[in-house]
PDB file of N, CA, C and O in Angstrom:
ATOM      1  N   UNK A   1       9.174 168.285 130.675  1.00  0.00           N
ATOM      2  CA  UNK A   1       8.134 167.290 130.729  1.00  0.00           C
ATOM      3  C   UNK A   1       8.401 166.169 129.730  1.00  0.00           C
ATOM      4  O   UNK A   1       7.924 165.058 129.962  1.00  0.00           O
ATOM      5  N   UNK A   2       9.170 166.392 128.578  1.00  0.00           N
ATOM      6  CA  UNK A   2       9.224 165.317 127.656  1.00  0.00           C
ATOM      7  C   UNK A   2      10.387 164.573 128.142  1.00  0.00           C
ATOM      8  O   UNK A   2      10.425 163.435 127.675  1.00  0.00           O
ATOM      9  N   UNK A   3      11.546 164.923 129.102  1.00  0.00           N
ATOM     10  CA  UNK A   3      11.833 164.027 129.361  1.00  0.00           C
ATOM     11  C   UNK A   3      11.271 163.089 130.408  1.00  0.00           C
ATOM     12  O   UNK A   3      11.730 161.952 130.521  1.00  0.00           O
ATOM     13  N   UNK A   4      10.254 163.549 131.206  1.00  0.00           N
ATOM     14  CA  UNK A   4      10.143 162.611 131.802  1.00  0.00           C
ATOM     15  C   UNK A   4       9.281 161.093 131.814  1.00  0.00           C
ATOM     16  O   UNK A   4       9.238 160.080 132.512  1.00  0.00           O
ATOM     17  N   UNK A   5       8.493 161.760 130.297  1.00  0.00           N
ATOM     18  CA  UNK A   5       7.739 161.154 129.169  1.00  0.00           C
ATOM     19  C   UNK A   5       8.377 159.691 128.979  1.00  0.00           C
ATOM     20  O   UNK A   5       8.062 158.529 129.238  1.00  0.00           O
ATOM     21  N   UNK A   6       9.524 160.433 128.341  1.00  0.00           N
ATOM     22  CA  UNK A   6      10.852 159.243 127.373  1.00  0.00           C
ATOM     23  C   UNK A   6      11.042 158.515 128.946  1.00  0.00           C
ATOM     24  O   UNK A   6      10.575 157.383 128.821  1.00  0.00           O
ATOM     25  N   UNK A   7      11.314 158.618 129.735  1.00  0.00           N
ATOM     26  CA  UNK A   7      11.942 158.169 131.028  1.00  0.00           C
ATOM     27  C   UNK A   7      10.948 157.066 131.010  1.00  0.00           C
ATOM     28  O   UNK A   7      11.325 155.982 130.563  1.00  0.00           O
ATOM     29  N   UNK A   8       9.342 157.234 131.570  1.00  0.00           N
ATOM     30  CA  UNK A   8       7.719 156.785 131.866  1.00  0.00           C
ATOM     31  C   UNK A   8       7.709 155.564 130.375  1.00  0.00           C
ATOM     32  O   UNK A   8       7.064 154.520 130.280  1.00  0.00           O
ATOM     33  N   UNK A   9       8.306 155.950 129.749  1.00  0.00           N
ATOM     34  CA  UNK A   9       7.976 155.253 128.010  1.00  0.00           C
ATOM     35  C   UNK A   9       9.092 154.113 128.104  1.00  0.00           C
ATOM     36  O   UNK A   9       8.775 152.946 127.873  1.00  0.00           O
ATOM     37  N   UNK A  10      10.402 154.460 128.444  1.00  0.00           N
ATOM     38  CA  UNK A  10      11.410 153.488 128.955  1.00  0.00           C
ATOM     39  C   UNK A  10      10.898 152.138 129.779  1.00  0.00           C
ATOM     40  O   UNK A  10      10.720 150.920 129.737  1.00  0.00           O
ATOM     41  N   UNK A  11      10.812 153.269 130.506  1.00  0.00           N
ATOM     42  CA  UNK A  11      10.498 152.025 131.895  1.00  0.00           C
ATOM     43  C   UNK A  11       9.424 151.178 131.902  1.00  0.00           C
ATOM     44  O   UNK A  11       9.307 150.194 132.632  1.00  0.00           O
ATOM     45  N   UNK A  12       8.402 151.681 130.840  1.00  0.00           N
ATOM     46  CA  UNK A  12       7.194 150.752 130.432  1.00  0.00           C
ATOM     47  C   UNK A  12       7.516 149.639 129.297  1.00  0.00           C
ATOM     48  O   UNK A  12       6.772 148.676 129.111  1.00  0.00           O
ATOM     49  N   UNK A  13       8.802 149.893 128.498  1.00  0.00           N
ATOM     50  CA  UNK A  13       9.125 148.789 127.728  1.00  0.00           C
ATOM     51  C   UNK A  13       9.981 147.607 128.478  1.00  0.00           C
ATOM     52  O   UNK A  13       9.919 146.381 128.397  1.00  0.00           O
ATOM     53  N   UNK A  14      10.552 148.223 129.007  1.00  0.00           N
ATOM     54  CA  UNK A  14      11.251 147.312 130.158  1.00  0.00           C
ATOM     55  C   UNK A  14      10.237 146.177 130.946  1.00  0.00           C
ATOM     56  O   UNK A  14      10.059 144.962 130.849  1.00  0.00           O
ATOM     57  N   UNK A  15       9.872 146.895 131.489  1.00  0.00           N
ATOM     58  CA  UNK A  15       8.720 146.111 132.045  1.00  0.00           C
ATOM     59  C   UNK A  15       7.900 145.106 130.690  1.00  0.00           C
ATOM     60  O   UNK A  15       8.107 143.892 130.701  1.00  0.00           O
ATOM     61  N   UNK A  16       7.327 145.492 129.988  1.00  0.00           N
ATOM     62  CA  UNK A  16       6.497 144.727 129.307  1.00  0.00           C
ATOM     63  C   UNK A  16       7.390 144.064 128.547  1.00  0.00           C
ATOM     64  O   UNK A  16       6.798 143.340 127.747  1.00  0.00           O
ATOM     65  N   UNK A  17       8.756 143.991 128.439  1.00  0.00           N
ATOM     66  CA  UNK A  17       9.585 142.874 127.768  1.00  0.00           C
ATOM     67  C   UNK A  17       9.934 142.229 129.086  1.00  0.00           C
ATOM     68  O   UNK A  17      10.755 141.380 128.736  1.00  0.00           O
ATOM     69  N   UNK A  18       9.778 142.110 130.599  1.00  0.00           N
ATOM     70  CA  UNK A  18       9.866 141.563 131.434  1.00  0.00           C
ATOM     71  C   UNK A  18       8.821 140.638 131.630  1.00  0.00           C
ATOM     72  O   UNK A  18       8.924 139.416 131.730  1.00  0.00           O
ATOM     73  N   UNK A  19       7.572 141.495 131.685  1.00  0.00           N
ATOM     74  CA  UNK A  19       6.352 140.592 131.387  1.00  0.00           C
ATOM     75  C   UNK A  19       6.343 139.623 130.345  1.00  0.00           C
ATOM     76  O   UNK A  19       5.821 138.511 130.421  1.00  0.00           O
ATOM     77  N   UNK A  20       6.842 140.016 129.540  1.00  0.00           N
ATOM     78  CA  UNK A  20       6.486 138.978 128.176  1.00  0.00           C
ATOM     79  C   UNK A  20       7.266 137.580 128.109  1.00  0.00           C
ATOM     80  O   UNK A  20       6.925 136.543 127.540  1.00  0.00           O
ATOM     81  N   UNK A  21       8.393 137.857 128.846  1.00  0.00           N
ATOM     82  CA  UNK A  21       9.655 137.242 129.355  1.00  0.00           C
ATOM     83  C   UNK A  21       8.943 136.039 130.524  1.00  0.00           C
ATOM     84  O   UNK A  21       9.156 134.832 130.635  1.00  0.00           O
ATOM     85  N   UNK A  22       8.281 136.710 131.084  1.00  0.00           N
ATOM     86  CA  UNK A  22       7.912 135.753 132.524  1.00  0.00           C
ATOM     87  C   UNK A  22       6.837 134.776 131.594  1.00  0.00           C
ATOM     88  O   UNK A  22       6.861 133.545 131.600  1.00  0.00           O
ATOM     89  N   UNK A  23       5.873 135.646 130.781  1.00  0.00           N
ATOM     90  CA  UNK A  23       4.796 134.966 130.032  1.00  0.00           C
ATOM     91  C   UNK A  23       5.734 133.581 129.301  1.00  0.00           C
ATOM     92  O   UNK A  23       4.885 132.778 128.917  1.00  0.00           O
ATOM     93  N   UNK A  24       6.271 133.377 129.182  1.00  0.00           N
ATOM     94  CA  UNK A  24       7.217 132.687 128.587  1.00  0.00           C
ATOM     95  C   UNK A  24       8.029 131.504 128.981  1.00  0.00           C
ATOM     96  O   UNK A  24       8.737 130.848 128.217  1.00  0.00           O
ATOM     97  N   UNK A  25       7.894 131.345 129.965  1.00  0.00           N
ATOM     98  CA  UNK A  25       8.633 130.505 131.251  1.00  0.00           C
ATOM     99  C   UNK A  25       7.762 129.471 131.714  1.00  0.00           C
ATOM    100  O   UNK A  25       6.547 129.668 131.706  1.00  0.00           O
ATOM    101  N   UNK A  26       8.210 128.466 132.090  1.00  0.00           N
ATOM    102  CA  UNK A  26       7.774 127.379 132.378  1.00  0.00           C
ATOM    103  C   UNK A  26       7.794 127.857 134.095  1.00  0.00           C
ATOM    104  O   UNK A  26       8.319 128.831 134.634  1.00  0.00           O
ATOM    105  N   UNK A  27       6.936 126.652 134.698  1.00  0.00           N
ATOM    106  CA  UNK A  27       6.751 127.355 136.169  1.00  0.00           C
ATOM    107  C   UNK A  27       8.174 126.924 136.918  1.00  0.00           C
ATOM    108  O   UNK A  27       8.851 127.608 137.686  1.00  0.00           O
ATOM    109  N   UNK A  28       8.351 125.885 136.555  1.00  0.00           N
ATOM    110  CA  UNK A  28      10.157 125.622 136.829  1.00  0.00           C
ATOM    111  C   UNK A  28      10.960 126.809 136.810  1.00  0.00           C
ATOM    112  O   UNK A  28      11.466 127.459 137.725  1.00  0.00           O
ATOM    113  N   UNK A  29      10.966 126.944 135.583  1.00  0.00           N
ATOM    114  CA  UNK A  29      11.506 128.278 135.135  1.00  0.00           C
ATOM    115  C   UNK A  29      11.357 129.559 135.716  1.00  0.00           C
ATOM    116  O   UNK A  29      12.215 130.439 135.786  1.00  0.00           O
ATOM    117  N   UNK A  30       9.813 129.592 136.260  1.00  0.00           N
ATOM    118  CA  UNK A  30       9.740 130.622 136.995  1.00  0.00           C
ATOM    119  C   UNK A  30      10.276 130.788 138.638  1.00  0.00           C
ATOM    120  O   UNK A  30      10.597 131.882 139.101  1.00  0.00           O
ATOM    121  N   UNK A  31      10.306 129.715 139.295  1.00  0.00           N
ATOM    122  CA  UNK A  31      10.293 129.532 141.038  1.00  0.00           C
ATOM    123  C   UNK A  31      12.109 129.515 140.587  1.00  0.00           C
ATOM    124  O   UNK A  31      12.752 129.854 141.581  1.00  0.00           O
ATOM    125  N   UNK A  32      12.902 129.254 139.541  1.00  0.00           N
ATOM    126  CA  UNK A  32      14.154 128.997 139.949  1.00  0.00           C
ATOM    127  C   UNK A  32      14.597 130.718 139.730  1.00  0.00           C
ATOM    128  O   UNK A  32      15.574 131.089 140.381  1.00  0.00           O
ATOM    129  N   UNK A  33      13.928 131.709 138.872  1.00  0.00           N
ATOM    130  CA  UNK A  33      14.597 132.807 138.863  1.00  0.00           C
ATOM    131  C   UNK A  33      13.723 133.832 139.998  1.00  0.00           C
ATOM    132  O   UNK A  33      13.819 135.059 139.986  1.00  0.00           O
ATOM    133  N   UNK A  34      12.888 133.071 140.935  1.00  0.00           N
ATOM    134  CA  UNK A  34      12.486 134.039 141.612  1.00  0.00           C
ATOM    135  C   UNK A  34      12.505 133.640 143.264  1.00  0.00           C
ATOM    136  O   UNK A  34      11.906 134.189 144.189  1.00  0.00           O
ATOM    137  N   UNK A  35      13.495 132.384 143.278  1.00  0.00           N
ATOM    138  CA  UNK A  35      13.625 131.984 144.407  1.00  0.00           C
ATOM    139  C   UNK A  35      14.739 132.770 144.613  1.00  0.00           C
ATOM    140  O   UNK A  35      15.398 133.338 143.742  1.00  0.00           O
ATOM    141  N   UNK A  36      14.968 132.779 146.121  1.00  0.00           N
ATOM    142  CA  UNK A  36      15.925 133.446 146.860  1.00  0.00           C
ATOM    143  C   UNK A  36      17.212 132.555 146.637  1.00  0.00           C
ATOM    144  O   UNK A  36      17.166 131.341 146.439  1.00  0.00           O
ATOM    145  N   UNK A  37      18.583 133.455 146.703  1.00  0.00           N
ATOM    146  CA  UNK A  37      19.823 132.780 146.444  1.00  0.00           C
ATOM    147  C   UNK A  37      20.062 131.695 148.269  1.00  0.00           C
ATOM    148  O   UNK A  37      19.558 131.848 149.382  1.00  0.00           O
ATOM    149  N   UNK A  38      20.690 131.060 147.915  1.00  0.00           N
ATOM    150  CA  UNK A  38      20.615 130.206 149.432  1.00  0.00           C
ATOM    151  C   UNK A  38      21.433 130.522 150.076  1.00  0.00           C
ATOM    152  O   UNK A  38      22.542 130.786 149.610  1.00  0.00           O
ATOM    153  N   UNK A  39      21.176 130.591 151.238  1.00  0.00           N
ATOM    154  CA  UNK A  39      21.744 131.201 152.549  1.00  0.00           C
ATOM    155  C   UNK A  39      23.600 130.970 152.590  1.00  0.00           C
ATOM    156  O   UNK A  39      24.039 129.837 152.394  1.00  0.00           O
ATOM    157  N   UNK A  40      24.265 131.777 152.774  1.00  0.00           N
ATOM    158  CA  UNK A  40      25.328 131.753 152.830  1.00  0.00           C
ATOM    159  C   UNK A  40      25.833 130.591 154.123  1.00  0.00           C
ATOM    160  O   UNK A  40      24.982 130.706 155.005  1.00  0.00           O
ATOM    161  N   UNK A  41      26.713 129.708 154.481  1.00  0.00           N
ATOM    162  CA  UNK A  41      27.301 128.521 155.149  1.00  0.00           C
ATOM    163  C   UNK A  41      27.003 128.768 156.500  1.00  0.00           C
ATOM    164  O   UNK A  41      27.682 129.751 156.797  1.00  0.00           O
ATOM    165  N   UNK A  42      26.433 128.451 157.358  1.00  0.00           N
ATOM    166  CA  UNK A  42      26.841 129.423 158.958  1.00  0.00           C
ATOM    167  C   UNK A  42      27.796 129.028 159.151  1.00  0.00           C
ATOM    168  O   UNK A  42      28.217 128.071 158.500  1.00  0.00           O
ATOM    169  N   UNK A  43      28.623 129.705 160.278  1.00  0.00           N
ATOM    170  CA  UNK A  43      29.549 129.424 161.483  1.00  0.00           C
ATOM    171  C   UNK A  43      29.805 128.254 161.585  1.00  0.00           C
ATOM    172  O   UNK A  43      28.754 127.682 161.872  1.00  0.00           O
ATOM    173  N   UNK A  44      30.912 127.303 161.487  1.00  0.00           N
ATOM    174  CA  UNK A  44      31.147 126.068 162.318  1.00  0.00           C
ATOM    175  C   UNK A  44      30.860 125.718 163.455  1.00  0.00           C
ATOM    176  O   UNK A  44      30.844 124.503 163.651  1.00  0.00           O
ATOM    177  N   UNK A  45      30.488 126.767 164.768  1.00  0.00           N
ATOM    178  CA  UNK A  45      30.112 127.115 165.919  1.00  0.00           C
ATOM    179  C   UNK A  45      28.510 126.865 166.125  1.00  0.00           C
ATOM    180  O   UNK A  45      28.050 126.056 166.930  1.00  0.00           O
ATOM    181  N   UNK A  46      27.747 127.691 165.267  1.00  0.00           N
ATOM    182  CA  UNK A  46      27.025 127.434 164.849  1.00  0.00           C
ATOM    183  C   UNK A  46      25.945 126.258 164.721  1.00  0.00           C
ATOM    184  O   UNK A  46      24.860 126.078 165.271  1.00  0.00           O
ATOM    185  N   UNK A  47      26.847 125.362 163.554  1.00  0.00           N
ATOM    186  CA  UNK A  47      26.225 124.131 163.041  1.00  0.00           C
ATOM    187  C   UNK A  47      26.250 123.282 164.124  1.00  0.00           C
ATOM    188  O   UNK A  47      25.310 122.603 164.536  1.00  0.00           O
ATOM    189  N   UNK A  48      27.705 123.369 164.701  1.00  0.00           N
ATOM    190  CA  UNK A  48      27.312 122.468 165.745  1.00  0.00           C
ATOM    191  C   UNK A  48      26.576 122.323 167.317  1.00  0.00           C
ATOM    192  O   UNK A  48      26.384 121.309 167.987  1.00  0.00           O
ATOM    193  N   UNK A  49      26.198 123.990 167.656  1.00  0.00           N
ATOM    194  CA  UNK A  49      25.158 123.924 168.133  1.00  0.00           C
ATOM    195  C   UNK A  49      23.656 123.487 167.696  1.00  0.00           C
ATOM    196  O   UNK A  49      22.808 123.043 168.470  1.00  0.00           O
ATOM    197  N   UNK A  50      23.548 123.630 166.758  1.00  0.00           N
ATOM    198  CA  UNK A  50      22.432 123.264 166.174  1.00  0.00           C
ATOM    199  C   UNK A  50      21.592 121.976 165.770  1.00  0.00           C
ATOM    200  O   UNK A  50      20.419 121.628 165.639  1.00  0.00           O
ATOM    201  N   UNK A  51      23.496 121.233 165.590  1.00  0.00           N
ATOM    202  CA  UNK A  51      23.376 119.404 165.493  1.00  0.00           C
ATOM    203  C   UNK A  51      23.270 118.909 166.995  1.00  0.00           C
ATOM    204  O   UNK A  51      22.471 117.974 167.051  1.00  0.00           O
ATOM    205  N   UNK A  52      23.670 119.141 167.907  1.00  0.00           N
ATOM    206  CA  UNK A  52      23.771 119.303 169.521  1.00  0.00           C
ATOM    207  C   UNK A  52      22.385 118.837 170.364  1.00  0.00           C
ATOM    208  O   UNK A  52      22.016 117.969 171.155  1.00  0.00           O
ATOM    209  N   UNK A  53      21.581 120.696 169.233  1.00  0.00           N
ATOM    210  CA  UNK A  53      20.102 120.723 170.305  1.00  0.00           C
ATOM    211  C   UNK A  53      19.324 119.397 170.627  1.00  0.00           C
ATOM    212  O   UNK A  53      19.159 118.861 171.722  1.00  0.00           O
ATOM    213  N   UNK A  54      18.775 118.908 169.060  1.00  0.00           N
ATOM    214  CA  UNK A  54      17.834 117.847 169.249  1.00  0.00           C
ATOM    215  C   UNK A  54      18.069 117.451 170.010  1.00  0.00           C
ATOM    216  O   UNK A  54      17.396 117.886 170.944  1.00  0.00           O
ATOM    217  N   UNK A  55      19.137 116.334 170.442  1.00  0.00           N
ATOM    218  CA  UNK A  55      19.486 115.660 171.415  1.00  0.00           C
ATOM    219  C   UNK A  55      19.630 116.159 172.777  1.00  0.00           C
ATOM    220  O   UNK A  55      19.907 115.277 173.590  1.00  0.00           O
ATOM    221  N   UNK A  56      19.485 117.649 173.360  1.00  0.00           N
ATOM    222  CA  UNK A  56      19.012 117.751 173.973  1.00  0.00           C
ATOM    223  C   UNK A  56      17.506 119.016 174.405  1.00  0.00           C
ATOM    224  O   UNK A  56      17.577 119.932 175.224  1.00  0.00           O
ATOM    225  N   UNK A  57      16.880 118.825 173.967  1.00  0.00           N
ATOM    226  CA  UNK A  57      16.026 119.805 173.727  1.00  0.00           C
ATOM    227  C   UNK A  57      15.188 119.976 174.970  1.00  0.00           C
ATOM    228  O   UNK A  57      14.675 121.027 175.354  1.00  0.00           O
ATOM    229  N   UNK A  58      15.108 118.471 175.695  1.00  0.00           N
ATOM    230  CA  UNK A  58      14.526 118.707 176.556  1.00  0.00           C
ATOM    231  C   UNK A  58      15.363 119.199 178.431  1.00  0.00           C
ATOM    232  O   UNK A  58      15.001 118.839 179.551  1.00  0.00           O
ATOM    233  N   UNK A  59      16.407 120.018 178.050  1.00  0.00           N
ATOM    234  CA  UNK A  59      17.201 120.912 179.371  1.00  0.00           C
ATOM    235  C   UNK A  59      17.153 122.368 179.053  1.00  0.00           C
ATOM    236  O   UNK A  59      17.047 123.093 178.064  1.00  0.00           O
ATOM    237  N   UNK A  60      17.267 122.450 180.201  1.00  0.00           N
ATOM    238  CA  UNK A  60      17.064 124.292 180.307  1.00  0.00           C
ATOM    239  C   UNK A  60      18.453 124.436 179.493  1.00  0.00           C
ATOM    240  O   UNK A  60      19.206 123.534 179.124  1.00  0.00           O
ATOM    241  N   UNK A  61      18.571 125.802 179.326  1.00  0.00           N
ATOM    242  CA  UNK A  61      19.197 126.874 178.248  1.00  0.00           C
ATOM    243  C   UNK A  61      20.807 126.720 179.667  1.00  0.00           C
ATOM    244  O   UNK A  61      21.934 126.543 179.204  1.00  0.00           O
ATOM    245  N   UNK A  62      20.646 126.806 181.023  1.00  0.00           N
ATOM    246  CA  UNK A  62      21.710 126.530 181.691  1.00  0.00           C
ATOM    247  C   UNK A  62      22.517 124.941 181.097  1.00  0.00           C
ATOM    248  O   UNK A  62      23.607 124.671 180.592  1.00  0.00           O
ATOM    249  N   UNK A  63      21.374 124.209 181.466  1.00  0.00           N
ATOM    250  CA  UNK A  63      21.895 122.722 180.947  1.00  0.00           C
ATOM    251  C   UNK A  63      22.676 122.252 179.554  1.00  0.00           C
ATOM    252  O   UNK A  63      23.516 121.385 179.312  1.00  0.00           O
ATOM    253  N   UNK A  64      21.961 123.288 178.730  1.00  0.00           N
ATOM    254  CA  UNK A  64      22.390 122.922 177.234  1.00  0.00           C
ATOM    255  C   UNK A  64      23.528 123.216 177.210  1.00  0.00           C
ATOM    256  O   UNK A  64      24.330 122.696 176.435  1.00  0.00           O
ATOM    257  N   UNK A  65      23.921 124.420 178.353  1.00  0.00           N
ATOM    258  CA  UNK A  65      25.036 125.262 177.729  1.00  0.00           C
ATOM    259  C   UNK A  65      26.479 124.421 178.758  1.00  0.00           C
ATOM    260  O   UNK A  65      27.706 124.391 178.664  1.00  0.00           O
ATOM    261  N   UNK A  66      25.635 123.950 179.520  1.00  0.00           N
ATOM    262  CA  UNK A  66      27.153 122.830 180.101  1.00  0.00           C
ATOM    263  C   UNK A  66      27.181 121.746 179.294  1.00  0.00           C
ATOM    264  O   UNK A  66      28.173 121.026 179.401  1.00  0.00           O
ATOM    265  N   UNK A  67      26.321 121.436 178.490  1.00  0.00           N
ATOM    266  CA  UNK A  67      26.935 119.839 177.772  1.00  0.00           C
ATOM    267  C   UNK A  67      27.649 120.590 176.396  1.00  0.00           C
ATOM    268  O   UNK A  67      28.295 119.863 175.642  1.00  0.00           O
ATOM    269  N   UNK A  68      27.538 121.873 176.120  1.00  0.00           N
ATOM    270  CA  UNK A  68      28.270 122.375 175.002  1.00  0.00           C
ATOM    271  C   UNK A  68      29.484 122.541 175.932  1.00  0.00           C
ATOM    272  O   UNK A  68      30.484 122.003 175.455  1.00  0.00           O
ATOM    273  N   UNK A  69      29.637 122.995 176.847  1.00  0.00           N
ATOM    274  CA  UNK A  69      31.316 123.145 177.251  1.00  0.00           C
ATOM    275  C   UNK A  69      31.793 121.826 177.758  1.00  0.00           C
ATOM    276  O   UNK A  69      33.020 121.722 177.725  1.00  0.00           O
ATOM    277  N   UNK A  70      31.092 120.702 178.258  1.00  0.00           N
ATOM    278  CA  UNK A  70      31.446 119.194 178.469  1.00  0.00           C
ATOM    279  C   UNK A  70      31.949 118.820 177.003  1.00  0.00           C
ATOM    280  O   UNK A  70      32.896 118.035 176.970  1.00  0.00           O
ATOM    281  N   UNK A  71      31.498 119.226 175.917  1.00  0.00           N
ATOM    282  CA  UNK A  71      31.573 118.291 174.801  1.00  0.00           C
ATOM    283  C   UNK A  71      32.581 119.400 173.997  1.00  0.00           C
ATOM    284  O   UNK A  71      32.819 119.035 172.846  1.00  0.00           O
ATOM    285  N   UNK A  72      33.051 120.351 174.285  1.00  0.00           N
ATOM    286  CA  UNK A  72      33.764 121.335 173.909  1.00  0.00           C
ATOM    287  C   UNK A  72      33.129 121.852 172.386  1.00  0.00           C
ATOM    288  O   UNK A  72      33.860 122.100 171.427  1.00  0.00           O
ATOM    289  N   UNK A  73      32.104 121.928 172.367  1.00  0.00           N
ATOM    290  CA  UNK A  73      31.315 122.801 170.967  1.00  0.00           C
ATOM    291  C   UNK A  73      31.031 124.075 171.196  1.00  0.00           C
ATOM    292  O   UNK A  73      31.015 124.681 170.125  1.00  0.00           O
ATOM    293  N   UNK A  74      30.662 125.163 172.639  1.00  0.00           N
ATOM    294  CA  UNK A  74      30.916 126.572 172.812  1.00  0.00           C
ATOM    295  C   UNK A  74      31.390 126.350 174.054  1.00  0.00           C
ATOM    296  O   UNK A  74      31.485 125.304 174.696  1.00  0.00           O
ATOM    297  N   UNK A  75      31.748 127.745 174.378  1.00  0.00           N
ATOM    298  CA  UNK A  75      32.796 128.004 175.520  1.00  0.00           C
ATOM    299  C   UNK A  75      32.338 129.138 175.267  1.00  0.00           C
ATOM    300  O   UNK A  75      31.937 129.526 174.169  1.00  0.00           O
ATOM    301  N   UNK A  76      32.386 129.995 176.708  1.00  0.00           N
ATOM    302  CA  UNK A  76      32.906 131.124 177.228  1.00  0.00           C
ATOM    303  C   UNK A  76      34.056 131.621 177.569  1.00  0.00           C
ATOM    304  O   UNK A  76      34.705 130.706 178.075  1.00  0.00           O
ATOM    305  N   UNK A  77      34.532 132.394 177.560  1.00  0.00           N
ATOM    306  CA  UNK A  77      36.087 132.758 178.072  1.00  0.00           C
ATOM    307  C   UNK A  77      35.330 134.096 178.953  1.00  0.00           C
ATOM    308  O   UNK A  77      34.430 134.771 178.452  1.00  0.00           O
ATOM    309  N   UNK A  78      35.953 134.356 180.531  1.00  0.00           N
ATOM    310  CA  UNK A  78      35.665 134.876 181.270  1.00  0.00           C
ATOM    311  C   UNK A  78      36.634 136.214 181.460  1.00  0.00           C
ATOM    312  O   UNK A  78      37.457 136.266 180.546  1.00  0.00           O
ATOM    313  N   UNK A  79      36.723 137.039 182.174  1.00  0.00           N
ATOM    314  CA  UNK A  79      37.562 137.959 182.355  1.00  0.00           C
ATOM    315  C   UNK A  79      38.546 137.837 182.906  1.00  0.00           C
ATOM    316  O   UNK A  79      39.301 138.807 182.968  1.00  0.00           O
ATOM    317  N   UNK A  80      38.857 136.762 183.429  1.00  0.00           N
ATOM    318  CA  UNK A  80      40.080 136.176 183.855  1.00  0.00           C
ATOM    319  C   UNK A  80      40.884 135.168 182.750  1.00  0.00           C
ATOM    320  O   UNK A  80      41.992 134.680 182.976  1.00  0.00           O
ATOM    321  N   UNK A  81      40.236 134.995 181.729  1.00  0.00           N
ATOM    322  CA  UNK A  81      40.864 134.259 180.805  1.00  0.00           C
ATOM    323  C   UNK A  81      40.868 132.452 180.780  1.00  0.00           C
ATOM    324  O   UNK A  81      41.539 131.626 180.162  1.00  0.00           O
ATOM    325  N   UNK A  82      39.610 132.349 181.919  1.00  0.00           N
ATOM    326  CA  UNK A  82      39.167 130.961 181.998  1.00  0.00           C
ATOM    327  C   UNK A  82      37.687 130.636 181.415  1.00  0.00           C
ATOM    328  O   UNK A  82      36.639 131.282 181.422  1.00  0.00           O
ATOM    329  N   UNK A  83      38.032 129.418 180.931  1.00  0.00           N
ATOM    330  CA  UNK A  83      37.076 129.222 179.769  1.00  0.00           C
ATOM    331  C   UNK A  83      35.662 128.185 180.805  1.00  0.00           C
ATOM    332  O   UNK A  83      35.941 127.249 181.554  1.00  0.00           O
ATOM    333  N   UNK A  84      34.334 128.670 180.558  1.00  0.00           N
ATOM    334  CA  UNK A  84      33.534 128.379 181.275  1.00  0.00           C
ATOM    335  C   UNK A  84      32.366 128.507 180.353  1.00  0.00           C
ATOM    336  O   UNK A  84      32.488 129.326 179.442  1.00  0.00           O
ATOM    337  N   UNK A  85      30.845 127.579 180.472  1.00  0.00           N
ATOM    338  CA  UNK A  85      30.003 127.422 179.969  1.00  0.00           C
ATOM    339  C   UNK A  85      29.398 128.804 179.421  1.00  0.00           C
ATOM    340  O   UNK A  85      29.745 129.861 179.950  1.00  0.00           O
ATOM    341  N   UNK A  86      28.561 128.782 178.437  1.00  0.00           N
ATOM    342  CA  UNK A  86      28.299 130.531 177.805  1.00  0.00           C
ATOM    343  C   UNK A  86      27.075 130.703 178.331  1.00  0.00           C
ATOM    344  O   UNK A  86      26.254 129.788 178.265  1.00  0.00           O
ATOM    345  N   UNK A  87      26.753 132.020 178.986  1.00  0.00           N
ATOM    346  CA  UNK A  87      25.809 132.468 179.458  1.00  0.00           C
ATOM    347  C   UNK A  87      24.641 131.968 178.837  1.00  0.00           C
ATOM    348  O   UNK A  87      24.457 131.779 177.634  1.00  0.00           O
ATOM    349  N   UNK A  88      23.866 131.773 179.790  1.00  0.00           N
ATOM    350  CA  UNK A  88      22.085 131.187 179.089  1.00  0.00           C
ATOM    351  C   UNK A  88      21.484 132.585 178.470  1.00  0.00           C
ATOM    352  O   UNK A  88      20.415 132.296 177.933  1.00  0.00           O
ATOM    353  N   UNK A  89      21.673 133.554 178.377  1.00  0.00           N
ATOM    354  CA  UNK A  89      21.535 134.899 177.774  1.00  0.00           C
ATOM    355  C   UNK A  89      21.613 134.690 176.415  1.00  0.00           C
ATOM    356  O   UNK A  89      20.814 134.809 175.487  1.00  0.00           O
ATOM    357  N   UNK A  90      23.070 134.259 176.541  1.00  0.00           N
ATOM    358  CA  UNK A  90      23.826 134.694 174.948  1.00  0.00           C
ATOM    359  C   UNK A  90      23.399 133.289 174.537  1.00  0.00           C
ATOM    360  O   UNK A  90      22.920 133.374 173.406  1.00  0.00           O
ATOM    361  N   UNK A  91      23.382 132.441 174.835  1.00  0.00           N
ATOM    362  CA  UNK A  91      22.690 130.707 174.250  1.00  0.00           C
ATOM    363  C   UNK A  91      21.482 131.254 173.601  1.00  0.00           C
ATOM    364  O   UNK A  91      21.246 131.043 172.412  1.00  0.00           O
ATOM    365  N   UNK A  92      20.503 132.147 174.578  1.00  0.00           N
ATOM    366  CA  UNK A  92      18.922 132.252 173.861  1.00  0.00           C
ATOM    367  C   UNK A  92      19.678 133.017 172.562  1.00  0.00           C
ATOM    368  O   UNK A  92      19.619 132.444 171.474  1.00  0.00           O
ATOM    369  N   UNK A  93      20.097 133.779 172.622  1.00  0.00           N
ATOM    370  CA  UNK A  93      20.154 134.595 171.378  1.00  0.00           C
ATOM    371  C   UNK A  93      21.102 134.348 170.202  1.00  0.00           C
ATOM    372  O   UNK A  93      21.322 135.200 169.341  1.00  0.00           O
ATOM    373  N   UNK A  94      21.708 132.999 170.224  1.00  0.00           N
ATOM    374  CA  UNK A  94      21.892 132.116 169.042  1.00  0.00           C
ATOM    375  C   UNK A  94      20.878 131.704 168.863  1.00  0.00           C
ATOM    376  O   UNK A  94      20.685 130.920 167.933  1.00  0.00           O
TER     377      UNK A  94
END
C-alpha cells in the first residue's frame, strides 16, 4: 500500500507543478503549447484535387472526375493497363 501512496504522491506533484506552470503562462503562451502540431503536407495528388474543385463544384462527381483526367491531375489505370477517368466511388471518398 505504501507504494502505491509514493506513486498517488508523485503523480500529484507532477500535476500541481503542471498546474502552476499553466498558472503562469500568458494565453499566447497557452493556445501555442496546447494547440495541435499541424497537419503533416498531403499528397501532391491530393492538393491538386482540391485546388481543381472550386472551380468546379458545380458537376457531378462523374464530371469532376473527367476534367481531372482532361487536365491530367487523377487518372485511373484499368485492368488492361489503360488509363481512364477514376471512379465517382473512389472521387467521393477523397
Amino acid at each position: 500500500m505504501h507504494g502505491l501512496h509514493g506513486r498517488i504522491a508523485f503523480l500529484l506533484s507532477i500535476f500541481e507543478g503542471l498546474l502552476n506552470t499553466v498558472h503562469t503562462l500568458t494565453v499566447e503562451e497557452l493556445v501555442v503549447a496546447i494547440a495541435p502540431e499541424p497537419p503533416l503536407t498531403a499528397p501532391a495528388h491530393l492538393r491538386a484535387i482540391a485546388e481543381a474543385y472550386p472551380h468546379a463544384a458545380h458537376l457531378s462527381l462523374d464530371e469532376f472526375a473527367e476534367v481531372l483526367y482532361e487536365q491530367n491531375i487523377y487518372r485511373a489505370i484499368d485492368k488492361g493497363g489503360h488509363e481512364r477517368p477514376v471512379n465517382r466511388g473512389t472521387l467521393k471518398k477523397i
